[in-house]
C-alpha positions in Angstrom: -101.2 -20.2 43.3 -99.0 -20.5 46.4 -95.6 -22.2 46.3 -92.6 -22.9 48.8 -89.1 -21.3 48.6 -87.3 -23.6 46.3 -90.3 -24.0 44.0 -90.1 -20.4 43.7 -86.7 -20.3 42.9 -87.1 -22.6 40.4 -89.7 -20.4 38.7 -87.5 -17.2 38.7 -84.0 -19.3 38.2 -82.4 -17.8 41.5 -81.7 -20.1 43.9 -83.5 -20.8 47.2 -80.6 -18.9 49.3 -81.3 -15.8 46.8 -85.1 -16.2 47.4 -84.4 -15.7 51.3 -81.9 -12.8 50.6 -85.0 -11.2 48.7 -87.1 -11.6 51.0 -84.9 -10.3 53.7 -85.0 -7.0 51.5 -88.7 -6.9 51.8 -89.2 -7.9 48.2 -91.1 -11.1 48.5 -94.2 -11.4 51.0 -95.1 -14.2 52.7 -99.3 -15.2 51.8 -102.1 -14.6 54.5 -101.7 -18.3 55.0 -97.8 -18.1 55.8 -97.6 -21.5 53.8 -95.9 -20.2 51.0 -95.6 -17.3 48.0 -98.3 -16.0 45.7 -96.1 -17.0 42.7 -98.6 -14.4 40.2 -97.1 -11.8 42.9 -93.7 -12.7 43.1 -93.1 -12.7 40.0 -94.8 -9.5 39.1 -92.3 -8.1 42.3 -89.4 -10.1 41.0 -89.5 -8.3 37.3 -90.5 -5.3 38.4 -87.3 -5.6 41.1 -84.7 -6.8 37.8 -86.1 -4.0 35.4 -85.4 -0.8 38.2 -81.7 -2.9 39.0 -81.1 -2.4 34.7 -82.7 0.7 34.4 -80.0 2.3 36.9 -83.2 4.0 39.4 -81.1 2.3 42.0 -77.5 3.4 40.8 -78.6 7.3 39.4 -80.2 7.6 43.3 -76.2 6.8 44.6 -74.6 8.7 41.8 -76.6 11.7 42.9 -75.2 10.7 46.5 -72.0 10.2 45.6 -72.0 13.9 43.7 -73.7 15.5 46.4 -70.8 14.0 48.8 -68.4 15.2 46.5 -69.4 19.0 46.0 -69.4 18.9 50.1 -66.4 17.7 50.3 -64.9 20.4 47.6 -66.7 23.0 49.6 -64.6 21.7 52.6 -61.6 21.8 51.0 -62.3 25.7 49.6 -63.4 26.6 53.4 -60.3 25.2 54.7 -58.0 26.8 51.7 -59.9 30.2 52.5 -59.0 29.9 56.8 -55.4 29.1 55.7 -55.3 32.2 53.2 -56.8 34.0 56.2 -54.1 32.6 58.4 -57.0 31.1 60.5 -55.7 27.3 60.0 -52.0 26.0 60.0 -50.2 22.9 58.7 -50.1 20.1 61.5 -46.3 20.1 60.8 -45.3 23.5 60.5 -47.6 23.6 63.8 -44.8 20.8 65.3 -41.8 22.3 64.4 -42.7 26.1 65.2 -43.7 24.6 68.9 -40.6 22.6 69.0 -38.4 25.5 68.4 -40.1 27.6 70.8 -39.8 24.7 73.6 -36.4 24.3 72.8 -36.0 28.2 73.2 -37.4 27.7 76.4 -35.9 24.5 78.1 -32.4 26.4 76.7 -32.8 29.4 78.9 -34.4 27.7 81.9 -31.1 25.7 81.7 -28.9 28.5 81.8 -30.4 30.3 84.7 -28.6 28.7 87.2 -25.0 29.3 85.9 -26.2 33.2 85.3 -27.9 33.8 88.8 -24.8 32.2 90.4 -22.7 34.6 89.2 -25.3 37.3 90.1 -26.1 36.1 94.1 -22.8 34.7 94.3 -21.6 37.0 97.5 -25.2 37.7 98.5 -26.4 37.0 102.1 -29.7 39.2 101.9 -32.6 36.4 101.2 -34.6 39.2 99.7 -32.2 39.9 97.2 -31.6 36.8 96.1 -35.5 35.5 95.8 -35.5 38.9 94.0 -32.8 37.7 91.2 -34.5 34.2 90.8 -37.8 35.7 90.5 -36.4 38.6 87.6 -34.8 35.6 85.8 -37.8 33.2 85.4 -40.3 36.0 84.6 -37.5 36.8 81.9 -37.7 33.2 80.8 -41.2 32.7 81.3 -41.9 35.6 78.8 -40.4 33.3 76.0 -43.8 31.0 75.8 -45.9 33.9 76.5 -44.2 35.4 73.1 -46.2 33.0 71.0 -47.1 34.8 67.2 -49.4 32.5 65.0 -48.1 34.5 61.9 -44.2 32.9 62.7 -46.0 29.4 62.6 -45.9 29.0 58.7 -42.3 30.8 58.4 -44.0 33.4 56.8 -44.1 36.0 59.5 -46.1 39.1 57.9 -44.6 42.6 57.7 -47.7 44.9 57.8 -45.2 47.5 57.0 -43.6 46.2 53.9 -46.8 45.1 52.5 -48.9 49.2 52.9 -45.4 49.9 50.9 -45.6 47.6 48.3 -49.7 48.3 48.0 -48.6 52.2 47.6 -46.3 51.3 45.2 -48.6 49.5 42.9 -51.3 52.2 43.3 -49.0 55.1 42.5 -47.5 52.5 39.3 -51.2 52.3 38.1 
């Protein structure tokens, strides 16, 4: 038996609207004769749709997602505890405030270099000399960004030395 939308909704109790949702879905099929449903059909689809929605195939399929997701995002987190250990990752703000120090360093000294190489070429008439001075000094400040130590990022700047002693210590306590 073929029938329309709304009669088909009447049949299943849905309403015409939800019919066309359904449909949109792929669930209901058009017949050959694209005049209506096979109701026998539809309704077979229909129950066999409402018993998989109760029966949780749907919902266990997006659990199992939704774990999966989860155990790779834990494994992210491990990987990214594990570089940090390994001093391979930093904090975004430890990050900021080691740079801003160090730029501060930096813009502090290249201020001061005028008042100290006036003092220096202040009687100077030999050009060389003088190019000589300015050239000494801004290598010399230069060097503070080229100083840069990923270990001082964090504020825990490792002592290799300190930590063979307290590893000999421990062995020799054992």
């Amino acid at each position: 038996m073929v029938v329309n939308q709304k009669e088909l909704a009447q049949c299943l109790g849905i309403s015409s609207r939800r019919v066309r949702q359904l449909r949109e879905e792929g669930l209901f099929h058009l017949s050959k004769m694209e005049k209506g449903y096979n109701l026998e059909k539809s309704i077979q689809e229909y129950i066999e749709y409402k018993v998989n929605a109760e029966t949780g195939r749907r919902a266990s399929i997006s659990k199992e997602e939704v774990q999966a997701e989860h155990e790779e995002v834990k494994m992210k987190i491990s990987l990214m505890k594990l570089r940090k250990l390994r001093r391979e990752l930093h904090e975004a703000a430890d990050v900021e405030n080691f740079l801003t120090e160090m730029l501060l360093r930096f813009r502090n000294r290249l201020l001061a270099v005028p008042s100290k190489l006036a003092m220096e070429v202040a009687g100077e008439s030999d050009m060389n000399l003088i190019i000589q001075a300015i050239r000494k000094e801004m290598i010399g400040v230069l060097e503070e960004l080229s100083e840069y130590d990923p270990d001082e990022i964090d504020g825990q700047q490792k002592n290799f030395e300190e930590d063979e002693l307290e590893e000999d210590e421990e062995e020799t306590d054992e």
